[in-house]
N, C-alpha and C positions, 0 to 999 in steps of 0.2 A: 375549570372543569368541575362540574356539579357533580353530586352522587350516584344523580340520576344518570350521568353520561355514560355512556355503554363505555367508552374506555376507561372509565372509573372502575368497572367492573368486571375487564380483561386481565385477568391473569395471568392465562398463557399467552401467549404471545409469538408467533411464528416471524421472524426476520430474513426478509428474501437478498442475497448477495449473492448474485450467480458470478460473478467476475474475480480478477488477482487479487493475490495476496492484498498490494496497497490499496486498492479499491474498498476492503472490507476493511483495513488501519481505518482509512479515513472516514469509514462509518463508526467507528467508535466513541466519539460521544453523542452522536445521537445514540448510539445502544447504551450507555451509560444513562443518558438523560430519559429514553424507555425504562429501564430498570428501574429509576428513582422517583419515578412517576406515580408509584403504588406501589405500598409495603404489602411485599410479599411475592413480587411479580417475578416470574419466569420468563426468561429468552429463551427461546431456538434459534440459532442461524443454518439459512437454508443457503450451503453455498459451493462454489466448483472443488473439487477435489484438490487443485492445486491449493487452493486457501483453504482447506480442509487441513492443512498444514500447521495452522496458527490454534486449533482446538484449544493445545493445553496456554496459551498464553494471552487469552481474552477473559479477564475476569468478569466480565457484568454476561457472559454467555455460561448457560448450563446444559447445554448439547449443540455438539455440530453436526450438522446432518450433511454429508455430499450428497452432489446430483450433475449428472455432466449431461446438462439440459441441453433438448434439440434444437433449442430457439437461439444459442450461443454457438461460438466456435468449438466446436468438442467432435471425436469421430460419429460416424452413424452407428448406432446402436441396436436398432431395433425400436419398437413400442414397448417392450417388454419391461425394461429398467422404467418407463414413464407409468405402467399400470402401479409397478410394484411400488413405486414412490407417492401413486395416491393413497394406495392404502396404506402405506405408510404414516404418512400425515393426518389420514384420515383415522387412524388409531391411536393418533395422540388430542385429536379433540381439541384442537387450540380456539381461543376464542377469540384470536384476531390474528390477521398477518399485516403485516408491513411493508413493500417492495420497496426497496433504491434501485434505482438507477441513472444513469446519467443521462442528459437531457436528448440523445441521438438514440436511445433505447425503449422501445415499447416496453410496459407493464404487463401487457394483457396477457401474452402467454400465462405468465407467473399468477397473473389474478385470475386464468381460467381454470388453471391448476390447483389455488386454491379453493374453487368455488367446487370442485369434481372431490375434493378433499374431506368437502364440511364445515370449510371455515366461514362465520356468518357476517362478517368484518374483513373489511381490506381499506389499506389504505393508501394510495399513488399517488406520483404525478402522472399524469396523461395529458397526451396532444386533443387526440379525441374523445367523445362522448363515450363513456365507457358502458356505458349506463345499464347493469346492475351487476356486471363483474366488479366494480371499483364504489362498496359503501361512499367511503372519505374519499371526494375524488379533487384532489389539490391539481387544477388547470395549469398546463405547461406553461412558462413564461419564457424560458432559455430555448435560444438565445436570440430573440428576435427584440425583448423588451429588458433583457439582463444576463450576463454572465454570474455567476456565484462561483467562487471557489469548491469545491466536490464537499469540503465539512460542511461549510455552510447550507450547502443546499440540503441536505440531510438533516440535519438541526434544520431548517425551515419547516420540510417536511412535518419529523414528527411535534413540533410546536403545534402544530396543527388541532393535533388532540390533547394541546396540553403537557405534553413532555418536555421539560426547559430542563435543566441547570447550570451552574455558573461556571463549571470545567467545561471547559472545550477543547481538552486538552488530548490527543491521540495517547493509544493506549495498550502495553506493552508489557507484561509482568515478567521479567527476564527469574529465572530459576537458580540456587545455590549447588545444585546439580551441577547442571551446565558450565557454572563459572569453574568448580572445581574439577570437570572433565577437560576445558579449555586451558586452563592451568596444565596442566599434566600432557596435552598436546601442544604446547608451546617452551615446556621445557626444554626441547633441543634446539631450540632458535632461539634468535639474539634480542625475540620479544623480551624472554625472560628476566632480564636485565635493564631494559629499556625503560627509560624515563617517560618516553610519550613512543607513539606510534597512529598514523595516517594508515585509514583501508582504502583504498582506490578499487572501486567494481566497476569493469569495465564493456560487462555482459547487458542486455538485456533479452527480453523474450521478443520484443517486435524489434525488426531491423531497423526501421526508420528511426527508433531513438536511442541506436547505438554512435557514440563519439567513433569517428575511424580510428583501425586500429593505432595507425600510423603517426596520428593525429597524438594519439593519448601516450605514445612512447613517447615522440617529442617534450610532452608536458611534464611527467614523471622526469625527463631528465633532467628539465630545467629547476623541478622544485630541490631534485637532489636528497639530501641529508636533511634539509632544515626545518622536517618536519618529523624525523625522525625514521624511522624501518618503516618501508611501505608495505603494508602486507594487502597482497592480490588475492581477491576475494569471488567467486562462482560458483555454479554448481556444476555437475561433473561434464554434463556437455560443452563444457566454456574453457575446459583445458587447455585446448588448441588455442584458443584464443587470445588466451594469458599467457600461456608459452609463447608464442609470438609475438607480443607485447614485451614480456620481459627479455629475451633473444635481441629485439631491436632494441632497448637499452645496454646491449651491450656490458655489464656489469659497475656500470658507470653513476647505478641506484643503489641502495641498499635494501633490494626487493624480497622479500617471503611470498612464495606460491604457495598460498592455501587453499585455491578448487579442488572444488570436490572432497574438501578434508574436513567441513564441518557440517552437525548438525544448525537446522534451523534455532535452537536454543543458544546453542555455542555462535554461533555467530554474532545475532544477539547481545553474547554479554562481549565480547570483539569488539562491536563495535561503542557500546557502552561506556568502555575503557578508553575509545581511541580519541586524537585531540581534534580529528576531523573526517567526515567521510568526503570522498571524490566520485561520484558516480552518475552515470548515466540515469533520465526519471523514469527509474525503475524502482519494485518492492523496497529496496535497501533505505532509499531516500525517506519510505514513509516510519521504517523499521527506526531509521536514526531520530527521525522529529521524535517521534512519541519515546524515545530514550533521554532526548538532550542533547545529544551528538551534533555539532553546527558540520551544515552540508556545503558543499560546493557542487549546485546539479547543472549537468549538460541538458540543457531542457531544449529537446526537441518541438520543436511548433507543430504538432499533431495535435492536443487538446493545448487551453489557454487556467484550464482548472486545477491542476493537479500540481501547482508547485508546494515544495516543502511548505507544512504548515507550523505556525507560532514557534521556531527554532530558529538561532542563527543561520544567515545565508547567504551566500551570493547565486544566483540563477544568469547561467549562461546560455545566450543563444545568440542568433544574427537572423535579423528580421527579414521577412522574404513574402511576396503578395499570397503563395500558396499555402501559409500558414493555417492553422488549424483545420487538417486534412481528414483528422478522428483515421487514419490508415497507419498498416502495420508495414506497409513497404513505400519508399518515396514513391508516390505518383509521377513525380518529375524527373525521375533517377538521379538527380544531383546534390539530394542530399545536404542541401543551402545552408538549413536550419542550424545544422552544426560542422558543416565540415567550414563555412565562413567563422567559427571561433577558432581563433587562432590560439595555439600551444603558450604565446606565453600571455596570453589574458588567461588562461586555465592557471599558471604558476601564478600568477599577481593575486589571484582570488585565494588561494591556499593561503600564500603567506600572507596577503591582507586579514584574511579571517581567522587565522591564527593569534597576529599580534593581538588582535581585539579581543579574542575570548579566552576568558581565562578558565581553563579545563578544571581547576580544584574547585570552583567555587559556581559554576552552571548549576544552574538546576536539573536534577534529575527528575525525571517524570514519570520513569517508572516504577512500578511496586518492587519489590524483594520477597519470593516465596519462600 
């Protein structure tokens, strides 16, 4: 990248992430690798309200902007919040935007939004000719000519204009707040004392890549103790769900119900501490990579991208022809993908990943505020 390159010469910088929480993890080193690209340079991320969540804990970002875009899953709104959001953007003057998306996702909305903005730079993948909403317009290759991992393909992207560096590493600034409010909400349990302890999350947001429930009481009862206090982990609508999970254990685990009991922050440092997470591929799984935390994920066969990145792992599934569905409820109502993992290949992957990592001496990956 010359001097003369216009993104030599972007400063601000508008970053488009309209999807979950993990979706915008796993764009964190490409926003690292934008950030480092030019001294002095500014991010905004443009992204859903849910992932609007992770503000205080993305350090290469210096504003989150929500937007519960009409071109996503989000209720009908109006036109009203879309006027109010150009001029919004358009009063920050940025001199170039970015869009990610995954390879089943149009850009255009988001590059017509920014062109209605002011921004005189964009830069995508596109299936089609975009041609003059998408400056950089990086031609779709997934998945007819290649799959990429979701880092990867992001990092390919902004490579594009010249944005590399050699961390690829997801990214997570867990807070001294947090640890010390998490402390103080675990003092009446048997955390408090505990040598090690396993979160088992057993929620996710789309049905189709939830383990059954039935499924995952089984497994918790098989790993038992030997991984120490399992603490059950959701947010507040997942109650039921854990309660029902823990009830079918019977008391035959040594479970802590913590839905609904922590902030995004405190969770965070939860699982920071713990010697493993077990969870459906969902937020938590990307929360744990970019922590250190080695996963055990029920990886549902709806995308083929999104497995834990550069972390200890084992990735469970059962392969099935309807695989990679990109849907939020089984197409086939059977649910193949994971309800064919049987309980105790879920226990064999705990205690296999256990024996192998050794929790004192992992790398941690994230910052300390």
């Amino acid at each position: 990248m010359t001097a003369e390159d216009p993104w030599q010469q972007a400063h601000r910088i508008l970053c488009v992430r309209l999807d979950n929480m993990g979706d915008v993890l796993m764009t964190t080193p490409a926003l690292r690798a934008l950030k480092h690209a030019v001294a002095g340079r500014s991010l905004d991320l443009l992204t859903s309200p849910a992932a609007g969540a992770l503000a205080a804990f993305l350090p290469y970002v210096d504003r989150v902007i929500t937007y519960a875009a009409p071109w996503v899953k989000n209720p009908e709104q109006g036109v009203t919040p879309d006027l109010e959001m150009i001029t919004t953007l358009r009063s920050m003057r940025y001199d170039a935007a970015v869009i990610f998306t995954v390879y089943s996702q149009s850009p255009l909305p988001a590059a017509f939004l920014c062109r209605l903005a002011g921004i005189p730079r964009v830069l995508a993948h596109c299936r089609e000719n975009p041609y003059d909403l998408i400056s950089d317009w990086c031609r779709e290759t997934e998945p007819q000519q290649q799959i990429r991992h979701e880092v990867q393909r992001q990092l390919d992207l902004v490579a594009t204009v010249g944005a590399c560096c050699a961390d690829t590493r997801l990214t997570f600034t867990t807070r001294s707040k947090d640890r010390e409010s998490l402390k103080n909400k675990l003092a009446s349990t048997t955390l408090a004392t505990a040598g090690k302890w396993m979160v088992a999350h057993c929620g996710a947001s789309a049905a189709s890549r939830r383990y059954p429930a039935d499924q995952f009481a089984q497994a918790l009862t098989l790993i038992g103790d030997r991984a120490g206090p399992i603490v059950m982990t959701g947010d507040a609508s997942e109650r039921s769900l854990i309660q029902s999970i823990v009830q079918a254990c019977n008391g035959r685990v040594p479970l802590i119900d913590m839905a609904g009991m922590l902030s995004l922050g405190e969770f965070a440092c939860l699982l920071e501490q713990a010697s493993v997470l077990l969870s459906n591929n969902t937020g938590p799984v990307h929360i744990a990579a970019a922590l250190g935390t080695p996963v055990v994920d029920l990886y549902a066969l709806t995308n083929p991208q999104h497995t834990p990145w550069q972390v200890p792992q084992r990735v469970l599934y059962n392969d099935v022809p309807c695989k990679y569905c990109y849907r939020s409820v089984c197409p086939e109502h059977h649910h193949a993908c994971l309800r064919g993992v049987r309980p105790e290949e879920v226990c064999s992957a705990v205690i296999e990943l256990l024996a192998v990592t050794d929790t004192t001496s992992r790398q941690r990956l994230a910052g300390v505020a």
